[in-house]
DOLUM-40932 format. One record per residue: x, y, z of N, C-alpha, C in turn; residue number from 1. Coordinates in nm, 4 decimals. Example, Ala and Ser with C-alpha at 12.3 -4.5 7.8 and 13.67 -1.06 7.14 Angstrom:
2
nu:nv:nw:cau:cav:caw:cu:cv:cw:pos
1.3190:-0.5690:0.7800:1.2300:-0.4500:0.7800:1.3200:-0.3300:0.7800:1 $
1.2850:-0.2250:0.7080:1.3670:-0.1060:0.7140:1.2900:0.0030:0.7870:2 $
//
This chain:
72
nu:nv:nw:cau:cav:caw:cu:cv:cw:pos
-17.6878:-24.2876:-7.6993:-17.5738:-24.2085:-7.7443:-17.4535:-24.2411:-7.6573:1 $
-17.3147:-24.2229:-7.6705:-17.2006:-24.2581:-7.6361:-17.1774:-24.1556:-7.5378:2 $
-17.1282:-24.1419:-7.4302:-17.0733:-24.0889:-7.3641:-16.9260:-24.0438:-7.3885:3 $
-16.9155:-23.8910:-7.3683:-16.8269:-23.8253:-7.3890:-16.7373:-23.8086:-7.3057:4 $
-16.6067:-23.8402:-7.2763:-16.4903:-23.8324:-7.1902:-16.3913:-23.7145:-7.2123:5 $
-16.3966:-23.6410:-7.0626:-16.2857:-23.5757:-7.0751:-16.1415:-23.6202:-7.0405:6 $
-16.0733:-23.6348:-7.0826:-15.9419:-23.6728:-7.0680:-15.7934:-23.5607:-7.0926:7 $
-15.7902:-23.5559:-6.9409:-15.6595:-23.4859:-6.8943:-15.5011:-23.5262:-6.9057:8 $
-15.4329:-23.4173:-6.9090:-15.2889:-23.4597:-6.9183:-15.2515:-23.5358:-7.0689:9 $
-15.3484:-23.4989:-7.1571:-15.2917:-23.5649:-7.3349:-15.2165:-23.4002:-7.3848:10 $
-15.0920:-23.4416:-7.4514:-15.0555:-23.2639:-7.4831:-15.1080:-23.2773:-7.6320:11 $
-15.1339:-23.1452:-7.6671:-15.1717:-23.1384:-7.7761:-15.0610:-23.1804:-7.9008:12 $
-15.0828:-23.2089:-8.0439:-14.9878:-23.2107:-8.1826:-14.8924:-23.0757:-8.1235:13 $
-14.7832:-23.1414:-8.1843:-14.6751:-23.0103:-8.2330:-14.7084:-22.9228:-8.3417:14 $
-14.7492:-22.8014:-8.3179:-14.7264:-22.7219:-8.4557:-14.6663:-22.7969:-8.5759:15 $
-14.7248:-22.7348:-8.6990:-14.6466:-22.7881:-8.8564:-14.5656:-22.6951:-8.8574:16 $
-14.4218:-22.7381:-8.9231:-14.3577:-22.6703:-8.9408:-14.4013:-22.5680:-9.0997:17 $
-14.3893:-22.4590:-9.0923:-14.3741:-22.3544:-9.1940:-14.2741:-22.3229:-9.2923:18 $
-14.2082:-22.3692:-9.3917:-14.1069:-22.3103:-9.4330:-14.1410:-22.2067:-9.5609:19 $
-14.0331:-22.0947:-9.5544:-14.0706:-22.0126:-9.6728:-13.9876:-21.9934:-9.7804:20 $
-13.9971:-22.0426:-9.8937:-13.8963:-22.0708:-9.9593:-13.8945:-21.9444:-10.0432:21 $
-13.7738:-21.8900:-10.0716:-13.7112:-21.7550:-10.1701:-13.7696:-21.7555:-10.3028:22 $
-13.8662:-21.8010:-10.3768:-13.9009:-21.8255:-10.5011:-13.9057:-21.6953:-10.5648:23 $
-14.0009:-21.5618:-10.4686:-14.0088:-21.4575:-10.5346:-13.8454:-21.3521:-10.5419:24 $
-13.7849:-21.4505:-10.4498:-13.6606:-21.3230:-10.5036:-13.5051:-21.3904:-10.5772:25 $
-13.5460:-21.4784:-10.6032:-13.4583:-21.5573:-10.7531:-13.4660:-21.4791:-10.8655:26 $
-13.3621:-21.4679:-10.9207:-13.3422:-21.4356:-11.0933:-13.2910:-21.5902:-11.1214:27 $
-13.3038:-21.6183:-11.2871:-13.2599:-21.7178:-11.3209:-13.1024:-21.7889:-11.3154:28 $
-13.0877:-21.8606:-11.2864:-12.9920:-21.9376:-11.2559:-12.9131:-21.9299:-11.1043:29 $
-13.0315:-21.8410:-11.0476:-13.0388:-21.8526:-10.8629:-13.0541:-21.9868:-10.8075:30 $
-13.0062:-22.0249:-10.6653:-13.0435:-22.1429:-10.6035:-13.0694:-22.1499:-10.4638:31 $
-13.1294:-22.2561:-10.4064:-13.1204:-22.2715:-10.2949:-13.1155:-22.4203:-10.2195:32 $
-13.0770:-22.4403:-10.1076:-13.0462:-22.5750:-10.0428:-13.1299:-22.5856:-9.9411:33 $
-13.2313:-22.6993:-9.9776:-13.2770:-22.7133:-9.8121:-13.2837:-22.8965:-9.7657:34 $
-13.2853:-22.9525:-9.6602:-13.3058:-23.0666:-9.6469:-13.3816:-23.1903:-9.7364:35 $
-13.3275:-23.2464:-9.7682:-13.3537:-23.3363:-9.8874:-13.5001:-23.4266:-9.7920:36 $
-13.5408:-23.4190:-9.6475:-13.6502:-23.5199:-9.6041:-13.8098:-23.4014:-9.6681:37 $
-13.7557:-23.2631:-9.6692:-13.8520:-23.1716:-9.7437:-13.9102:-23.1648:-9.8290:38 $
-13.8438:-23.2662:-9.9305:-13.8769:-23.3009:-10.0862:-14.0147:-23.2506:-10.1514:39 $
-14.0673:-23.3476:-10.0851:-14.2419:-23.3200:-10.1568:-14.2842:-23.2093:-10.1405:40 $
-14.2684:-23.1877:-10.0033:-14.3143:-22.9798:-9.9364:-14.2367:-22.9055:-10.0772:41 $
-14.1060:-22.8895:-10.1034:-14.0557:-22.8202:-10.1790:-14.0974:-22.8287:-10.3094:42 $
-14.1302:-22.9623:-10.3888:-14.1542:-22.9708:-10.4683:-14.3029:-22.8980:-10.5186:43 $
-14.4107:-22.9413:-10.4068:-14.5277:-22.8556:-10.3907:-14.5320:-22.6982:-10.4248:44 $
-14.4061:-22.6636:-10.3180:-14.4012:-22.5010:-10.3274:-14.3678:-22.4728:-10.4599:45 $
-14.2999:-22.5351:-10.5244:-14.1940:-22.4960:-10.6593:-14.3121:-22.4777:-10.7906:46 $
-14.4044:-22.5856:-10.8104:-14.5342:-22.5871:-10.8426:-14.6264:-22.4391:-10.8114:47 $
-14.6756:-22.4343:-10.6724:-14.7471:-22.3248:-10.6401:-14.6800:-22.1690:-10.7096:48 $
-14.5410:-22.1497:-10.6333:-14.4546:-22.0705:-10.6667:-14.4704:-21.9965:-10.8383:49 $
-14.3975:-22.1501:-10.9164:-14.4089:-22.1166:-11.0474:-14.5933:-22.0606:-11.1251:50 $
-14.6577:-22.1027:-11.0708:-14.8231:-22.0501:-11.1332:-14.8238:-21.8962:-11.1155:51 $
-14.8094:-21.8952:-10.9303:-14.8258:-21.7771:-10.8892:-14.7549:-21.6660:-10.9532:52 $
-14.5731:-21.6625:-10.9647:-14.5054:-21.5765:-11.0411:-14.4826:-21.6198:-11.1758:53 $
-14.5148:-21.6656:-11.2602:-14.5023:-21.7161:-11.3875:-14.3117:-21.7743:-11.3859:54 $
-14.3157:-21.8295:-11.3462:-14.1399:-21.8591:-11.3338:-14.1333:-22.0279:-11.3344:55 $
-14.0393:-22.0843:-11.4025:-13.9831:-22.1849:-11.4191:-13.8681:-22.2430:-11.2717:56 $
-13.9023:-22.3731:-11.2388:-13.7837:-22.4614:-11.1292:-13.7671:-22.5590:-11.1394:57 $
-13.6393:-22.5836:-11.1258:-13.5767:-22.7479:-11.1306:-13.5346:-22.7784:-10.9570:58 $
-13.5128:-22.8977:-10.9367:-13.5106:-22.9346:-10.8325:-13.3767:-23.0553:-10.8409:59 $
-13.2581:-23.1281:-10.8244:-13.2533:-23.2240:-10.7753:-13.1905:-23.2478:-10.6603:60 $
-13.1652:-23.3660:-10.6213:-13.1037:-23.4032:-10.4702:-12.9523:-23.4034:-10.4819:61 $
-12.9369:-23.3328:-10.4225:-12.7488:-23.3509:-10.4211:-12.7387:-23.4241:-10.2432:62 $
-12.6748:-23.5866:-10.2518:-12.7082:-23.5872:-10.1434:-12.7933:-23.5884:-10.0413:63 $
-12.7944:-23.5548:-9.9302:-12.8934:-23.5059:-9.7844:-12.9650:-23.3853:-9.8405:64 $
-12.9825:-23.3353:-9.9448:-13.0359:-23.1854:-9.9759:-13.0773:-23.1745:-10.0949:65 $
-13.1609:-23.1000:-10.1349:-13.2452:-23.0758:-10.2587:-13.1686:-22.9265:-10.3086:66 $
-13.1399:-22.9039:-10.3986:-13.1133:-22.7750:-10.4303:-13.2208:-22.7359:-10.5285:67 $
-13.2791:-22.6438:-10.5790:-13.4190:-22.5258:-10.6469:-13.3028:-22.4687:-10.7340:68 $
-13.3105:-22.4713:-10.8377:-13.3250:-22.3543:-10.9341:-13.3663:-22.2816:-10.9854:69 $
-13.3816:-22.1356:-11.0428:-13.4841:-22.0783:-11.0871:-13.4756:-22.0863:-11.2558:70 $
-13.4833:-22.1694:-11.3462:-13.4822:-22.1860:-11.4867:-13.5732:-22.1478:-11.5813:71 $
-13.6324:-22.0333:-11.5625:-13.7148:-21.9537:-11.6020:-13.8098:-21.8400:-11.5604:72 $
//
């Protein structure tokens, strides 16, 4: 069997960042702006979001930033 090493002074991963996006408190034709490198995360949430509250979102990039709509 392999021998197991302890090894000192490695720092651990950085925390993931968390973001919480406003989905449940949009009415339609609400928006929001967040960093356009977020894309996929947002797009994910917008997905989850819409199942969970039965609600419709559009997404595109304006720029450095993604803006959410609520379209249903």
């Amino acid at each position: 069997m392999t021998e197991i090493r302890v090894v000192h002074g490695v720092e651990p991963p950085k925390p993931r960042e968390v973001f919480v996006y406003p989905h449940a408190e949009m009415d339609v034709g609400d928006s929001f702006v967040v960093p356009a490198v977020a894309y996929r995360k947002v797009l994910n949430a917008n997905t989850r979001a819409a199942k969970r509250l039965g609600y419709k979102f559009s997404a595109r990039k304006e720029g450095e930033y993604l803006r959410v709509w609520r379209v249903k």
